[in-house]
N, C-alpha and C positions, 0 to 999 in steps of 0.2 A: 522491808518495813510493812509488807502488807502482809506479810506471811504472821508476825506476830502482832501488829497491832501495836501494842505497848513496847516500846523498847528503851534501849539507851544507847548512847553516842558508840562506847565501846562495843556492844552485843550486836550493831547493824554491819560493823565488819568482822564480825566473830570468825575466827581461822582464816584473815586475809592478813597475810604478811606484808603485802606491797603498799611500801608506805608511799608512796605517790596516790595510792589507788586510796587507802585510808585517809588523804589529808583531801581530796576530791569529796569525799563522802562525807566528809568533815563542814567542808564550804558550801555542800550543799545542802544539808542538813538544817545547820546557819542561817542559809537564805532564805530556806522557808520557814526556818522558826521568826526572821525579820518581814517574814513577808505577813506571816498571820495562817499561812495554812497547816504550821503544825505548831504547836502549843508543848511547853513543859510542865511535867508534876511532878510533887517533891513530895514521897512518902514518910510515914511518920518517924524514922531510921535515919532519914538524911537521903538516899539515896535518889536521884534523878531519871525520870524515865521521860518521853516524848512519845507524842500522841498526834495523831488528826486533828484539827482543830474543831470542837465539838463533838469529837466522839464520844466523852464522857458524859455528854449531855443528853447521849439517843437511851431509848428506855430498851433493856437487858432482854436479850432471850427468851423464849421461853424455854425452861430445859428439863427435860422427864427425870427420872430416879433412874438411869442407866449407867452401869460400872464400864468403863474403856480399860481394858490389859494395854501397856505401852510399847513400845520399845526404847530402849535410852537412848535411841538416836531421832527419836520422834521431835519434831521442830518446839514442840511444846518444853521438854525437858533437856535439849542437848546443851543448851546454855545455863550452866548450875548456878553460876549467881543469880541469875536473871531469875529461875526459878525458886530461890531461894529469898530473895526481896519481893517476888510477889505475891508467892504461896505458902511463904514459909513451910517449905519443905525441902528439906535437907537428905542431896540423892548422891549418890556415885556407883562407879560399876565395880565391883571389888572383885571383879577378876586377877586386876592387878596386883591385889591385897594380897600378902600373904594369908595362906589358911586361917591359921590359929590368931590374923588379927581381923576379921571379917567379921561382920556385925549381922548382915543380911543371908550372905551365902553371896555363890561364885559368880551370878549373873542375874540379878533382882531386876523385875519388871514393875515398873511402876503404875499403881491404879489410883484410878481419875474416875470419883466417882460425884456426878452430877455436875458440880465446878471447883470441886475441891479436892486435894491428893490426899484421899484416906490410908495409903499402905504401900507395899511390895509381894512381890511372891518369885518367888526364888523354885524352876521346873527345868525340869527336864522331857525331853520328848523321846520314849523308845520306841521306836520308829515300825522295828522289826513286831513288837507285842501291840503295835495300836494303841499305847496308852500312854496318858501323863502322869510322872509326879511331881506333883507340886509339893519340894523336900519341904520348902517355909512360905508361909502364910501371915503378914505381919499388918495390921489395923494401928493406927494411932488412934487413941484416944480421943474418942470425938462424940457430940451430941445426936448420933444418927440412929435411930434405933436397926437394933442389932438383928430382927427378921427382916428387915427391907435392905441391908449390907449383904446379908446372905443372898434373897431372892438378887439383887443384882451381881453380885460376884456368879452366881451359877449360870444366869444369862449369858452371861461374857465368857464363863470360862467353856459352853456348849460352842459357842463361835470360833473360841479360842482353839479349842480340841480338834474341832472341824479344820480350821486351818492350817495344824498340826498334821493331818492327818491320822486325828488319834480317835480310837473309838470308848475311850474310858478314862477315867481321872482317877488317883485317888491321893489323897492328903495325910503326908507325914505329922507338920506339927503347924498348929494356928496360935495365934498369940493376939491379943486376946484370951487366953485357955477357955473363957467360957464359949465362943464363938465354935471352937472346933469341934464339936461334938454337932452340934448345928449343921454346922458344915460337913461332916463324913457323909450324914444322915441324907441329905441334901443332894451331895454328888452322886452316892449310890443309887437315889431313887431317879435323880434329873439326867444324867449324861447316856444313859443307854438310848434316853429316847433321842438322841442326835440324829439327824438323819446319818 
C-alpha cells in the first residue's frame, strides 16, 4: 500500500494466490476504510481505488521536466490495469507476441516523463560494441513541446547507456517521424560526452 499510494482492493494482493492471505488483506483493508484511516475514490470510468485518508488533499510535488526509461516490472507499471485506469496508458511486454502481431517490438520500456507516460522504446544492448540501439522509439501524442521531449529523452537515455554499459546510442526509427530527425541529431552530438 505504501509502495503505490493509490490502489485497489484487487492490485494490493497482486500475484498472491493464497486465498486465506487475500481474504486477511481484505478485512483489513475493510477496517480501515471503517475506521477512517484510508478513504475510497471512484474515478470517472467507474473504477475504484483507495487511498490514505487525506492524501488527496496534501498539495502535489514539485516535479522537474525529467524523462525515467522503465522497466515493465518497475512497481509503477507491473499492474497493467492499475496502470491503465490511472494513466491511461495501455502497456504489455510483447515478448510473448508473436512477431508479426506486435505493435511496439519484443521488449518496450516504458517512459515516464514528468508525471505522465508519454511512450516506449524498444533497445537493445550490444554489449561486445559498447553501444545501444534503440530499434523503436514511440511518443503519443501529447501537449508537450517537442525540444523539451528530446532534451529529456537524451538525459535519460546518457544514464540509460551508462548503465548499459554502452558508450553510444543510435536510433532506428521515432514515431512521431517528425521527432527523429531531432533525435538522431541529438544522440550523435549528446551520448559521446557520457562519461
Amino acid at each position: 500500500m505504501r509502495c503505490h499510494g493509490v490502489f485497489s482492493l484487487k492490485g494490493v494482493t497482486y500475484q498472491r494466490r493464497n486465498a486465506e492471505l487475500r481474504r486477511a488483506v481484505k478485512t483489513l483493508v475493510n477496517d480501515k476504510l471503517a475506521q477512517g484511516s484510508l478513504e475510497q475514490i471512484k474515478l470517472t470510468r467507474g473504477e475504484v481505488f483507495i487511498v490514505k485518508a487525506g492524501a488527496l488533499e496534501h498539495p502535489l510535488p514539485r516535479l522537474n521536466n525529467r524523462m525515467v526509461i522503465l522497466s515493465p516490472f518497475d512497481n509503477s507499471v507491473i499492474q497493467r490495469e492499475r496502470l491503465k485506469a490511472l494513466f491511461d496508458y495501455d502497456y504489455k511486454i510483447e515478448c510473448y507476441v508473436p512477431a508479426a502481431k506486435r505493435q511496439y517490438g519484443y521488449f518496450c520500456l516504458p517512459l515516464l516523463y514528468i508525471d505522465a507516460f508519454v511512450g516506449r522504446m524498444d533497445c537493445k544492448a550490444h554489449r561486445k560494441d559498447r553501444r545501444l540501439e534503440i530499434k523503436s522509439l514511440y511518443f503519443k501524442q501529447q501537449s508537450f513541446d517537442g525540444d523539451q521531449i528530446v532534451k529529456a529523452f537524451i538525459d535519460a537515455i546518457k544514464g540509460f547507456c551508462q548503465f548499459q554499459g554502452c558508450d553510444s546510442a543510435f536510433l532506428q526509427a521515432a514515431y512521431p517521424i517528425h521527432l527523429g530527425q531531432g533525435l538522431c541529431s541529438a544522440l550523435t552530438l549528446s551520448i559521446g560526452d557520457t562519461p
